[in-house]
LORODO-87519 format. One record per atom (N, C-alpha, C): x, z, y. Coordinates in steps of 0.02 Angstrom, whole numbers, plus 50000, padded with zeros to 5 digits. Example, Ala and Ser with C-alpha at 12.3 -4.5 7.8 and 13.67 -1.06 7.14 Angstrom:
506605039049716506155039049775506605039049835506425035449888506845035749947506455039450002
//
This chain:
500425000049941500005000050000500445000050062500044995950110500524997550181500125001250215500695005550278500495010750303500665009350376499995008550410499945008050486499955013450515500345010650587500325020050610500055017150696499475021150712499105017650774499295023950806499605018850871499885020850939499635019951011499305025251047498925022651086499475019951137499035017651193499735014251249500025020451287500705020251304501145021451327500965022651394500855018551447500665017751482500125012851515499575014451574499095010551589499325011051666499045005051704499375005451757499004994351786498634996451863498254992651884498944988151939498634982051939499184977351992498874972252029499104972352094498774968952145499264963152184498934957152194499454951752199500454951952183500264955152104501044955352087501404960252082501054965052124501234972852126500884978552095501354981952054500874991152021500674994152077499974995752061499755000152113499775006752084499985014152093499935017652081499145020352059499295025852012498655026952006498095032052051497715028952055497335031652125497565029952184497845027052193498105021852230497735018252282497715015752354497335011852380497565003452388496985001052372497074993152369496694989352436496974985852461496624981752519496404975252528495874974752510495514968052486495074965652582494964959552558494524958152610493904954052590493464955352628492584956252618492624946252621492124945652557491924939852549492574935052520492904935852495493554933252474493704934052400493604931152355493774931852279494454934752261494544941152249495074943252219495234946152154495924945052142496044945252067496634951552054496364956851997496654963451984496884962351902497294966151901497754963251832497804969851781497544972151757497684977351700498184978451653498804982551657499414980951582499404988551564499334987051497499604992551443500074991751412500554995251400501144995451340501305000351295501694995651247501825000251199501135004451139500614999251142500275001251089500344997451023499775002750973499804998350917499155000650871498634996850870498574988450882498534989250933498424981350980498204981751045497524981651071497624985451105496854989451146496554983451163495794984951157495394979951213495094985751286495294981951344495184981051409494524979551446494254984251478493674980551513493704986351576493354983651645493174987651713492464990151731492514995551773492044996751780492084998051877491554997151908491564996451976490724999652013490725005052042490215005652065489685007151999489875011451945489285009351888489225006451856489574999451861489344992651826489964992251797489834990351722490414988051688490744980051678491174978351695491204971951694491914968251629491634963251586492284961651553492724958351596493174956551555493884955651599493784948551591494024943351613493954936551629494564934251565495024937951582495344935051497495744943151492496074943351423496564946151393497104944951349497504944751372498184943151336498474950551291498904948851227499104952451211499854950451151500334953751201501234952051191501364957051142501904954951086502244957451052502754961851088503044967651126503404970251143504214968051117504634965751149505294964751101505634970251056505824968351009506204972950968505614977850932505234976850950504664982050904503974977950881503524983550838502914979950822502364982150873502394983550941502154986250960501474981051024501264984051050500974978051100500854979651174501014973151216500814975351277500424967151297499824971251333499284968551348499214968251428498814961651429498804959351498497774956251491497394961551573496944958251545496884955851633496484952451664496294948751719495354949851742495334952351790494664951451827494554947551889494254943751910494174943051984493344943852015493384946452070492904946252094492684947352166492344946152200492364943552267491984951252327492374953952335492244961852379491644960452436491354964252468490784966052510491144972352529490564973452591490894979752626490424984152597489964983652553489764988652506490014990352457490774987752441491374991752392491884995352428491944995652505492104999652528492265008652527492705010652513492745016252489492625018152388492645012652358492185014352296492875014152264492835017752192493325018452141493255009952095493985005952082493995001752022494345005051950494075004551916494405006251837494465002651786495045002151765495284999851701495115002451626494805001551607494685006051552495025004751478495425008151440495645005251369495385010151324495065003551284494655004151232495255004851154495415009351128495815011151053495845014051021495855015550949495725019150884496085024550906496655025250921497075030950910496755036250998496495035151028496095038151057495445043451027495345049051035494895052150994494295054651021494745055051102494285060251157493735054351202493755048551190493585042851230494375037851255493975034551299494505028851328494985032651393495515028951372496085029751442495855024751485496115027051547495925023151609496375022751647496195020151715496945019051764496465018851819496265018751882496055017551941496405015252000496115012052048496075009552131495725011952175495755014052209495255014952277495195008052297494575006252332494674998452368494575000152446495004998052473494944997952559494784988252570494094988952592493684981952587493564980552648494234975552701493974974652767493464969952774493094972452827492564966952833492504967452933492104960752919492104960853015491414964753042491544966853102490994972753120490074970153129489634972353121489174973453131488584976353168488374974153220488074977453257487384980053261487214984153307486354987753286486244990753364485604988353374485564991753459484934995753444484945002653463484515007953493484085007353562483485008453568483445010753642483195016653651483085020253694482775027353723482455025953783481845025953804481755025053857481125030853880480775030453946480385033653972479705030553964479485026353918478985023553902479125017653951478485015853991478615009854035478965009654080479385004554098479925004154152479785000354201479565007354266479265003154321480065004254368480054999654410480444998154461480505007854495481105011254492481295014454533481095022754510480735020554445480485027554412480645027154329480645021654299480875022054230481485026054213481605027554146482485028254147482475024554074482905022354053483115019654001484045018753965484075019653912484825021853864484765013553844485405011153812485395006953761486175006553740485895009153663486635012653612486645005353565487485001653593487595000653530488035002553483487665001453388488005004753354488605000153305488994999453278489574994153256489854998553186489814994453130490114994153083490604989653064491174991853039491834985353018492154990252994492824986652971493574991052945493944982352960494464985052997494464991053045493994995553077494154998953124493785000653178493664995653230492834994153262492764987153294492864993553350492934986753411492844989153468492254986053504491674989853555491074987553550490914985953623490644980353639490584978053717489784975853718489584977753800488894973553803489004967953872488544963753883488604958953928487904956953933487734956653988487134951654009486904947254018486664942454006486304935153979486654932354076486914927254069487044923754132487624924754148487814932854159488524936254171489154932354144489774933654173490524934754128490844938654133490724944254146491004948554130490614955754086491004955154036490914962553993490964969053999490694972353994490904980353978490974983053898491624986753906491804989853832491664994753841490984996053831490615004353829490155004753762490165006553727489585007853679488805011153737488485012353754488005015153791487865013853862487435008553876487155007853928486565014553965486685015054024486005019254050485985017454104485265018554129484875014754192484495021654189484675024654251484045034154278484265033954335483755030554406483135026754368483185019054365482765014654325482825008054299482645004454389483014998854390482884995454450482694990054420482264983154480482074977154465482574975054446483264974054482483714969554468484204971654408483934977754366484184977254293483884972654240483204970054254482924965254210483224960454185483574958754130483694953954092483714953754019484244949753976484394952053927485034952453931485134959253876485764961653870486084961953797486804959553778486924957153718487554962953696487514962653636488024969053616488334965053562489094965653543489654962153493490194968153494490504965653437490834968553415491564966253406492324969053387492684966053376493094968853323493504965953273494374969353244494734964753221495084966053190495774961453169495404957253113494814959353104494484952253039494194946953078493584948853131493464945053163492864949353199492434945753221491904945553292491214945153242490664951853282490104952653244489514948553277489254945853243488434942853268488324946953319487994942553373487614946353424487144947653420486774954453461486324956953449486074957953522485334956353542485104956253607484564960853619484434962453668483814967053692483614965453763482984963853770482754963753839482534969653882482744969753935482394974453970482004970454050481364972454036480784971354072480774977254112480764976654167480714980854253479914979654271479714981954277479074981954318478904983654372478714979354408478734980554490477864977554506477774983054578477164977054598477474972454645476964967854674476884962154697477334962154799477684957354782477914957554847477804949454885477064949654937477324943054971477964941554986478254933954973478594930854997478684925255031478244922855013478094913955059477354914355068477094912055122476424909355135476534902955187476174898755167476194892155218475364887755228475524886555293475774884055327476104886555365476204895955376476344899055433475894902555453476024906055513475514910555554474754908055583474844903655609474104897455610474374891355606473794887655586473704880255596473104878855620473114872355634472844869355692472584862755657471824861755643471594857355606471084854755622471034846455638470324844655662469794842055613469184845255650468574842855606468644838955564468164839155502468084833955434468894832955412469404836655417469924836055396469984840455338470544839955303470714844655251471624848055271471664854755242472114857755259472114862955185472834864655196473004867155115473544875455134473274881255121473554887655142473934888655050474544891955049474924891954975475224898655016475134902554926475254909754949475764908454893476564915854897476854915254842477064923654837477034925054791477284933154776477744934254718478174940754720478554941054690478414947154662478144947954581478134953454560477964953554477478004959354417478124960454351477674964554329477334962454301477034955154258476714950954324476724944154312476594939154367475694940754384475754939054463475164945054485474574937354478473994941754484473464933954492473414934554584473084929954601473064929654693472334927954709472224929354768471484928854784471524927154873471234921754892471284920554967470424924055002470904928855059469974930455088470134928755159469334927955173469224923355252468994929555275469174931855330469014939555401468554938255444467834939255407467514938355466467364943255515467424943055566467344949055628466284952655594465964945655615465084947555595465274949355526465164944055498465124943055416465434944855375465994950055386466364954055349466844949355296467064950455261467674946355213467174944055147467504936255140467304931955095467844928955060467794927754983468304926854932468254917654931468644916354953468684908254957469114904854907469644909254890469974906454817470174911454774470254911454704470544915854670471094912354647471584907354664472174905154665472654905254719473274905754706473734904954743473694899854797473364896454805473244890754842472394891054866472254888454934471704886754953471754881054983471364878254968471034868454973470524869655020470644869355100470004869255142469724860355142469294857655132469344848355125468544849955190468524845855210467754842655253467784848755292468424851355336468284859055351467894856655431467704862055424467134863255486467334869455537466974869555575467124877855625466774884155610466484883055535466184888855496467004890555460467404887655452467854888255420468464890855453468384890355527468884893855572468994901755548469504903255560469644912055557470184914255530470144920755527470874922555510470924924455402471394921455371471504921955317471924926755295472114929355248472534934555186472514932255129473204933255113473334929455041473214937655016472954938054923473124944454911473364943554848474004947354833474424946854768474134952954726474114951754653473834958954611474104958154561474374964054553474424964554457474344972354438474384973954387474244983054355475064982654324475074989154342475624990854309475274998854272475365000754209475115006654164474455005154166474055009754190473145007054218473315008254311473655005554340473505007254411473584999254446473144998754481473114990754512473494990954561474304986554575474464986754625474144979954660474364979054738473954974254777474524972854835474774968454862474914965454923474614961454951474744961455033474524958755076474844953455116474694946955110475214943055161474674942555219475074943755258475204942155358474624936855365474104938855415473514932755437473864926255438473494922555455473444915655452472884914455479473104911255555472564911255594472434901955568471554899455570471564893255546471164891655611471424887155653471074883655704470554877355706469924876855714469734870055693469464867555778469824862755772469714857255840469274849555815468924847255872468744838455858468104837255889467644834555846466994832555887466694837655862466134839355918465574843855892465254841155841464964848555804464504849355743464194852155746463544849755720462834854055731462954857255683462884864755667462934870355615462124871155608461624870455620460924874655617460624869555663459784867055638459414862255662458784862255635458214863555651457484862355630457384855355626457424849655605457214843755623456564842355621456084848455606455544845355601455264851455657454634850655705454254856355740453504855355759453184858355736452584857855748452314863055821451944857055870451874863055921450904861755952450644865855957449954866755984449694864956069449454859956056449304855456126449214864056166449454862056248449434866256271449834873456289450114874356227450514879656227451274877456251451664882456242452594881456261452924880956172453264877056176453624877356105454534876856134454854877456076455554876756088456074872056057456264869156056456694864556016457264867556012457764870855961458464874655962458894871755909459394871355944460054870055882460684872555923461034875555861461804878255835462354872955825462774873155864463194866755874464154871455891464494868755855465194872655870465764866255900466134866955956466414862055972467244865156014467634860955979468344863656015468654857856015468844855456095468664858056151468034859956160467894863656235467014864456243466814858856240466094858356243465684850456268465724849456342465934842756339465674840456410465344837956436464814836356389464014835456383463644837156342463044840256349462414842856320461884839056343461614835556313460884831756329460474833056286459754831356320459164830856252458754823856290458734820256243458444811756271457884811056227457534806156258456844805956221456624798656274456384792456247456284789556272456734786956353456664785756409456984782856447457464789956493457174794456457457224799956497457994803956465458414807856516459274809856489459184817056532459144821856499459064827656525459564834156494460104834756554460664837956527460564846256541461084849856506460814855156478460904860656563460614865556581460474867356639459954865256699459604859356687459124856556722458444855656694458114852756736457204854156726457064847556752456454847956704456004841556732455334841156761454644840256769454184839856773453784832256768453254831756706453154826556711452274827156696451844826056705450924824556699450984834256662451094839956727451024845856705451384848856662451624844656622452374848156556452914848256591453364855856590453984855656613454304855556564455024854356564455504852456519456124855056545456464860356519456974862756538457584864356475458004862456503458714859556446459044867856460459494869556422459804876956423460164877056355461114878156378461474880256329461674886956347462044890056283462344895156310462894898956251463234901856252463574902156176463344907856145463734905056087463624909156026463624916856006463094920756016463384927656020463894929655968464034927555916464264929255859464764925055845464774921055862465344916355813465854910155881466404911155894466844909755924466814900755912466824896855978466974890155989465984888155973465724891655991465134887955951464464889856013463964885656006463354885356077462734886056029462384887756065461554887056064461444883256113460874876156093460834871556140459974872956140459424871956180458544872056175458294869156245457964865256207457654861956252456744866656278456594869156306455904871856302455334868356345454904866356319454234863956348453754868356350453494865856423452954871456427452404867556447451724868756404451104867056405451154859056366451234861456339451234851456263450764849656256450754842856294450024839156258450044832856198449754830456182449774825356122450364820456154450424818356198450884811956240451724816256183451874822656193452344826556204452844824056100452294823056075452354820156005452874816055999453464815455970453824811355972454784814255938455154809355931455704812955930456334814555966456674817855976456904821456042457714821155994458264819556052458804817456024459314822256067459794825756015460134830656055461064828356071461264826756120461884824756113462364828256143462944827656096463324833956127464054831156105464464831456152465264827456164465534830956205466294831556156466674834556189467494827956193468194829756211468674824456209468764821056149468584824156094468594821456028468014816756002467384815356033466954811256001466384815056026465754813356016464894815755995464754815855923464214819255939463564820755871462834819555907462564815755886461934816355904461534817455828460774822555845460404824955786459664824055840459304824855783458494821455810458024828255779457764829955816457094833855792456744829655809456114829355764455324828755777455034833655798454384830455858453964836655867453184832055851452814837355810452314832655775451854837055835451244836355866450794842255916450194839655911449874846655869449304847555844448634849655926448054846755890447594847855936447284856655922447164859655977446824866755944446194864955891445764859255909445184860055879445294858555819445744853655779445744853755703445944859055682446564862455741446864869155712446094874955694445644874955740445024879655747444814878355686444564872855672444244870055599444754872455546445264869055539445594872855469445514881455477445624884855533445424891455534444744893755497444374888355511443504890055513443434887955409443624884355395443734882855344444134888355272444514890255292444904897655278444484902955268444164903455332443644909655324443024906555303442824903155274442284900455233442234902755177442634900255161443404901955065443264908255072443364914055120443324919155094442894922555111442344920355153441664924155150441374922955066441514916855040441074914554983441564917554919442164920554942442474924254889442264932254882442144935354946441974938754952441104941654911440864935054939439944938354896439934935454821440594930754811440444931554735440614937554708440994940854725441374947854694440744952354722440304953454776439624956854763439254954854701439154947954672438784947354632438784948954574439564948154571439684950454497439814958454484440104962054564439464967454548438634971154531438614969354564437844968954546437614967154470437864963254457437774961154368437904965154320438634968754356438974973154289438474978054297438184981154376437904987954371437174986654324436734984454336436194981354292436224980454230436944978554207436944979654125437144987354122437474990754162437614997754153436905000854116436574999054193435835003954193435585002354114435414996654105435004995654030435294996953973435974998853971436045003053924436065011053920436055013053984435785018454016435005019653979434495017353983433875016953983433735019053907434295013953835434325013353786434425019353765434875020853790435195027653755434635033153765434355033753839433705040353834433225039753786432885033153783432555034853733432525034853657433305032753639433385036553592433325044053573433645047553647433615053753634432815057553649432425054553676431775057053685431405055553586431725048953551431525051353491431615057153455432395058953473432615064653450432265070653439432025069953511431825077853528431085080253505430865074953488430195074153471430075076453396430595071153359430545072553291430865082553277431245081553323431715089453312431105094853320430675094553366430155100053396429485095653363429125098153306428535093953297428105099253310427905105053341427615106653381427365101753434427675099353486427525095553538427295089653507426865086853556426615080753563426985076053604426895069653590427395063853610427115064453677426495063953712426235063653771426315068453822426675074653777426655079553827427615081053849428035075953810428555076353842428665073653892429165074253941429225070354010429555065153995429555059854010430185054554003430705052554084431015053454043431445055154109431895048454133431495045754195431795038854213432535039954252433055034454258433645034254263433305032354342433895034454390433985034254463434105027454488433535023354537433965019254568434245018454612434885014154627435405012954707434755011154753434675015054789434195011054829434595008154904435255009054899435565004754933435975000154910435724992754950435824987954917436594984454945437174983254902437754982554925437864976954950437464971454947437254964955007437284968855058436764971455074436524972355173437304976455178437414981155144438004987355164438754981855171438714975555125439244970555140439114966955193438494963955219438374958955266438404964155325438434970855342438384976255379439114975155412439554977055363440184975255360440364969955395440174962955366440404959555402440184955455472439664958355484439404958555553439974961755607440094968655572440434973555623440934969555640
//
């Protein structure tokens, strides 16, 4: 028989590009890079099998060799791994493990520490005071950096060139002009980390900045003119244009940044405000841009006109119209046939006077009341009446009718009216009278039912000797007490 004699190895012992690493030893690999660790044992017999273990996980060896030692029967073994590091093997133990009979207690081993550079990584924090209004927020922003080396950590602002090497930004308190974005990187001797960004939003209210055309403009009739408001404020504000009336108090003419006056008139004259808005938390802020006076110049315009008037032979009637003109007028007329009758003068013609009269506007600036008044109108007076009014820019002429009624058809349609309602009147007697008459007879019904009653109830008595008891009549009759009435 032959007699084997099993020898575990001699020595175990890990190697890194060519070199023994001691045991426990640190090895310096770099992240994402396939590297290759070499396992030798010597001096066993038989030869051991080899395998690693890393983080938990056991891994075989990619090959194993195994040498006859010179001069003996002994063996030395060579086994090979490769594998490609992360910075999640950072800090972790590698092991060699030998697997052999002459072992009793388990396997021999050998170990590495791995030092696994990798390039840094960044992570941004913020801290803030909830919302960041202009001049009251406060706000932190931490960035945080992983690598091996040690990175070194900078932030910079979107637009900027120049950096700061601070880990920790702070803004107490946050201003408008910190709003941007702000970028955080990293650096070491491997390389440069992805950037990482964060915005910071400032909140401010609304600040006019532009309004145009300016302080006033100056615009003639049936023209168009264009007022543009502009504000500066976070979150972008909505705008609203109002017209100042001195009478008529304030009117909302646009809810845009812009107002489009087109076919403007001298209802449209006055003073304007742009108004900027936005909320910031729940509180509405609001600005105000500077009047804007709007001037309207050109030919007069009739604002207000009856064109139609009905007037009663005999009596005074008035013809009136509302007319606005800048410059003033430098004529007011009311014409009618051959006749030109300007405003301040009188006429007399077969007993009708005719007197012309302007005068301005109590209420509303650049603008007249023009009336012509007649006194004592007879049928001739019928006709239409033409009002003209010019100033350096042009005329307007507008026409009323005057239609003039005689009193006596007027008397008749009167007389007619009250016909209608005398005959409305005594039908509603009649159909009183009707309802009361059916009242009574069922009035009547009902007693002598109850006179059966009483009869059958008491048969003592005789039918002849009860009373029958008749129902009451109106002996006033609501005719005469109505025709009474309407006598009075």
């Amino acid at each position: 028989a032959r007699l084997t004699v099993r020898v575990p190895p001699e020595s175990i012992s890990i190697q890194y590009s060519g070199s023994r690493v001691v045991d426990g030893g640190m090895v310096t690999l770099l992240e994402e890079k396939k590297e290759t660790l070499v396992c030798e044992t010597r001096l066993s017999n038989p030869a051991p099998y080899l395998y690693w273990k890393l983080g938990g996980i056991v891994y075989q060896s990619d090959t194993q060799e195994n040498f006859t030692e010179p001069g003996t029967i002994k063996y030395r073994s060579l086994a090979t791994i490769s594998l490609t590091f992360t910075k999640e093997h950072q800090g972790k133990t590698l092991e060699c493990l030998v697997s052999h009979p002459a072992y009793l207690d388990g396997d021999g081993s050998a170990y590495v520490q791995l030092d696994v550079l990798y390039r840094p990584r960044v992570e941004i924090s913020r801290d803030s005071s909830g919302e960041l209004e202009d001049g009251k927020g406060r706000l932190r922003l931490t960035c945080s950096a992983q690598g091996n080396p040690e990175p070194t950590i900078s932030w910079i602002r979107y637009g900027e060139e120049e950096a700061q090497a601070v880990d920790t930004l702070e803004f107490d308190p946050v201003r408008r002009e910190n709003s941007g974005i702000y970028i955080c990187s990293a650096n070491n001797t491997i390389g440069k980390s992805d950037e990482e960004s964060t915005e910071v939003n400032v909140l401010y209210p609304p600040r006019v900045v532009r309004v145009s055309p300016g302080s006033s403009v100056t615009v003639l009739a049936r023209n168009r003119t264009k007022l543009v408001c502009e504000a500066d404020a976070n979150p972008s504000p909505k705008y609203q244009w109002l017209h100042l009336h001195k009478k008529q108090g304030v009117k909302k003419r646009s809810l845009t940044s812009e107002l489009l006056l087109e076919d403007i008139g001298y209802g449209d004259e006055g003073e304007y405000v742009c108004e900027a808005i936005n909320v910031i938390g729940k509180d509405e802020r609001v600005a105000r841009s500077q009047v804007v006076q709007v001037n309207v110049e050109g030919v007069p315009l009739v604002t207000r006109i009856i064109k139609n008037a009905v007037a009663m032979s005999g009596r005074d009637v008035r013809l009136e119209a509302e007319f606005c003109s800048d410059p003033r007028p430098l004529k007011n007329t009311w014409e009618w046939e051959e006749v030109i009758l300007p405003a301040g003068t009188q006429i007399e013609r077969s007993g009708t006077t005719y007197t012309a009269e302007l005068s301005n506007h109590p209420d509303v600036k650049d603008c007249y009341i023009s009336r012509l008044i007649i006194r004592r109108v007879s049928q001739t007076d019928g006709r239409n009446y033409i009002l003209n009014v010019q100033n350096d820019h042009g005329f307007s002429l507008e026409t009323i009718q005057l239609d003039v009624k005689d009193p006596l058809s007027m008397a008749s349609l009167v007389g007619v009216v009250v016909s209608f309602l005398v005959s409305l009147v005594l039908l509603s007697i009649l159909l009183i009278i009707i309802y009361r008459k059916q009242k009574l007879c069922f009035k009547n019904a009902d007693l002598d039912n109850q006179d059966e009653n009483k009869v059958s109830a008491y048969p003592d008595y005789k039918e002849d000797k009860v009373e029958q008891i008749q129902p009451v009549k109106d002996t006033q009759s609501p005719l005469t007490s109505s025709a009474k009435m309407t006598a009075a």
